[in-house]
C-alpha positions as CSV (number, residue, x, y, z in Angstrom):
1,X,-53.2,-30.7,17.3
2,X,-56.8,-30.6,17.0
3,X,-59.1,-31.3,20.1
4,X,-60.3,-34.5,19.9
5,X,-57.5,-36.1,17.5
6,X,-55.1,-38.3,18.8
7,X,-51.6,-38.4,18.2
8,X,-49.9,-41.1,16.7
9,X,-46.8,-42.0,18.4
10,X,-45.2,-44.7,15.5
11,X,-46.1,-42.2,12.9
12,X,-43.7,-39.8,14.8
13,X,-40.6,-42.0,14.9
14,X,-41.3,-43.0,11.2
15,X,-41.8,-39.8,9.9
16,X,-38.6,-39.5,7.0
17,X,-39.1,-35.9,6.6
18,X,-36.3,-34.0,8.2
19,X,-34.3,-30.5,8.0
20,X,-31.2,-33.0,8.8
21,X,-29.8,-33.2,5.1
22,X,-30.0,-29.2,4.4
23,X,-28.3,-28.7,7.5
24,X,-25.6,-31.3,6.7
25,X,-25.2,-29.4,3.2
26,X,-24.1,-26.2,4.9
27,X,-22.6,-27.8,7.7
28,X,-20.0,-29.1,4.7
29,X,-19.8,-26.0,2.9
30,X,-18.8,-24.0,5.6
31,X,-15.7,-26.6,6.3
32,X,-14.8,-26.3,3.3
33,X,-15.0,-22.7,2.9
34,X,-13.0,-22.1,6.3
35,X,-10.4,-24.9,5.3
36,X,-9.8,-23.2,1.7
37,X,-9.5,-19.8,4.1
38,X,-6.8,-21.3,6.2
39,X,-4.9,-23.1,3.3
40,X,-4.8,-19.4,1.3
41,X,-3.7,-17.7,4.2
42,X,-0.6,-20.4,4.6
43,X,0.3,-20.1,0.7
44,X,-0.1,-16.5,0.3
45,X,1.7,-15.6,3.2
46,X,-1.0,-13.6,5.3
47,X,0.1,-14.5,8.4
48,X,3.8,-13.9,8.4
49,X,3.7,-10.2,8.5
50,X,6.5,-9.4,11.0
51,X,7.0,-5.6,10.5
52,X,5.7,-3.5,13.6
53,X,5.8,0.1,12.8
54,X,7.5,2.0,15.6
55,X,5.3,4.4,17.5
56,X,6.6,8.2,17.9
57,X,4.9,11.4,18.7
58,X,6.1,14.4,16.6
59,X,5.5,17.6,17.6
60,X,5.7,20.4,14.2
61,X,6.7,24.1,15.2
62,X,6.2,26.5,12.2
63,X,8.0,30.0,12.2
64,X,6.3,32.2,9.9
65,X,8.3,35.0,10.3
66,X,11.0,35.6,7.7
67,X,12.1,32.1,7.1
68,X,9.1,30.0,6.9
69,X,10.4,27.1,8.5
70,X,9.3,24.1,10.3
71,X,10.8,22.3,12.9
72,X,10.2,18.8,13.5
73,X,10.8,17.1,17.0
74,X,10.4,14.0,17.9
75,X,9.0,13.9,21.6
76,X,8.3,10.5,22.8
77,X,8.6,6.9,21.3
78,X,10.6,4.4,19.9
79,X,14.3,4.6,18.4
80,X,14.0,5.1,14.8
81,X,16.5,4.3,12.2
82,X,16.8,7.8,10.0
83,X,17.1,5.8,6.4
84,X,13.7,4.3,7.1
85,X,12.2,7.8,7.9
86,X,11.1,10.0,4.8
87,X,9.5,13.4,5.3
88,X,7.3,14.7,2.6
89,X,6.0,17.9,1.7
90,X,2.5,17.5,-0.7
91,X,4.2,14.0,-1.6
92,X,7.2,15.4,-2.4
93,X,10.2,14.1,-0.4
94,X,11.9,16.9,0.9
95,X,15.6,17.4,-0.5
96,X,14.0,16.4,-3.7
97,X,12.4,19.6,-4.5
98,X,12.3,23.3,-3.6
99,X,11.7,22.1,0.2
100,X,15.3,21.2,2.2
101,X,16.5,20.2,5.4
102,X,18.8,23.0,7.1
103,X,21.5,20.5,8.6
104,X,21.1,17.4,6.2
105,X,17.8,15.5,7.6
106,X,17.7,13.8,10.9
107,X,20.9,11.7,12.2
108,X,21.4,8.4,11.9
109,X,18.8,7.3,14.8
110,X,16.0,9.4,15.5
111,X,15.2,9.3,20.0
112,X,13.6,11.7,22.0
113,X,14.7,15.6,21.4
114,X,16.1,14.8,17.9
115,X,14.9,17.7,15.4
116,X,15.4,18.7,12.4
117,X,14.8,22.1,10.4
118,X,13.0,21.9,6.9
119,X,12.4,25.6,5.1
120,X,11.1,26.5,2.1
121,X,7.4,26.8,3.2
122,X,4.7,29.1,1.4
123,X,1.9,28.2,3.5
124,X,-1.0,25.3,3.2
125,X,1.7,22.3,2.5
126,X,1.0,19.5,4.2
127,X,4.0,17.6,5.5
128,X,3.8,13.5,6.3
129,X,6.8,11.6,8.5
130,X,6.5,8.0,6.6
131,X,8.6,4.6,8.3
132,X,9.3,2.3,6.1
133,X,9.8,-1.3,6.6
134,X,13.1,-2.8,6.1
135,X,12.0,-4.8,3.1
136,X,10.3,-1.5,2.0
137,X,6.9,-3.7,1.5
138,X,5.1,-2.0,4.1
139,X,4.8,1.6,5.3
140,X,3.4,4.1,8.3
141,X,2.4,7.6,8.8
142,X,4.4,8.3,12.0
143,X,2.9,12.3,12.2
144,X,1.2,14.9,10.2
145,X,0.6,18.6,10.1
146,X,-0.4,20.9,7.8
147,X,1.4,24.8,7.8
148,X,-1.3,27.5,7.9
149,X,-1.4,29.8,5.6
C-alpha cells in the first residue's frame, strides 16, 4: 500500500479475482490421473506379482590346471528346486553346447554344500546361475563369475 492511501475493506471481500478455479483445475486432474493409475494397475495385473526369487550365495572355484574346470557351490541361502536353475556359459546353457556338467547338473534341490562340476572352459567365459519362476514369466541372476584367462 501506498502511504497515505487507505484500504478499502468491502472492496476486499468483493474482489472476484481468485487463483481458486486454476487450482480446482489441477486439483481434478490429478484425481483423475491417480484413479486411471489405480484402475490400470488392477486390469493389467501390476500388483499380483507373487514370485520371490530365492536368495543364494554361490561361490565359483576355477582349476586351470589341465582340466579347466569350474566348480560351483552353493554356500548359503534358500532351497532351490534344480529344474528352475539354468547355468549359462556366454548365454549358452551348459549341456547344450561344448560346455557340460561332469555328474549330470545339480540334484534335484540345490541347499547348502550342493556343487556341481562344469568343464570345458578356455578362459574369459562368463558363467550366469538364472532361477526361473514357476510360470517361467519372471527370472533372477542368483551368481556370476567370469573365468580368467
Amino acid at each position: 500500500m501506498r502511504a497515505g492511501s487507505t484500504m478499502d475493506v468491502k472492496k476486499l471481500f468483493n474482489d472476484d479475482d481468485a487463483v481458486s478455479p486454476v487450482i480446482g483445475v489441477i486439483l481434478m486432474v490429478a484425481i483423475t490421473v491417480i484413479l486411471a493409475a489405480v484402475i490400470a494397475s488392477f486390469v493389467l495385473g501390476l500388483g499380483d506379482s507373487t514370485n520371490t526369487s530365492p536368495t543364494a550365495d554361490f561361490n565359483f572355484d576355477y582349476n586351470s590346471s589341465g582340466s579347466n574346470s569350474l566348480v560351483i557351490t552353493h554356500n548359503t541361502g534358500d532351497n532351490i528346486d534344480a529344474d528352475r536353475v539354468t547355468v549359462k556359459v556366454d548365454g549358452t546353457a551348459v549341456g547344450s553346447g561344448s560346455y557340460s556338467f561332469d555328474s549330470g547338473g545339480f540334484s534335484d534341490t540345490i541347499s547348502s554344500g550342493s556343487s556341481v562340476n562344469v568343464t570345458g572352459f578356455s578362459g574369459g567365459e562368463k558363467v550366469t546361475i538364472t532361477w526361473n519362476s514357476e510360470d517361467q514369466e519372471s527370472s533372477s541372476t542368483l551368481g556370476e563369475y567370469t573365468v580368467p584367462s
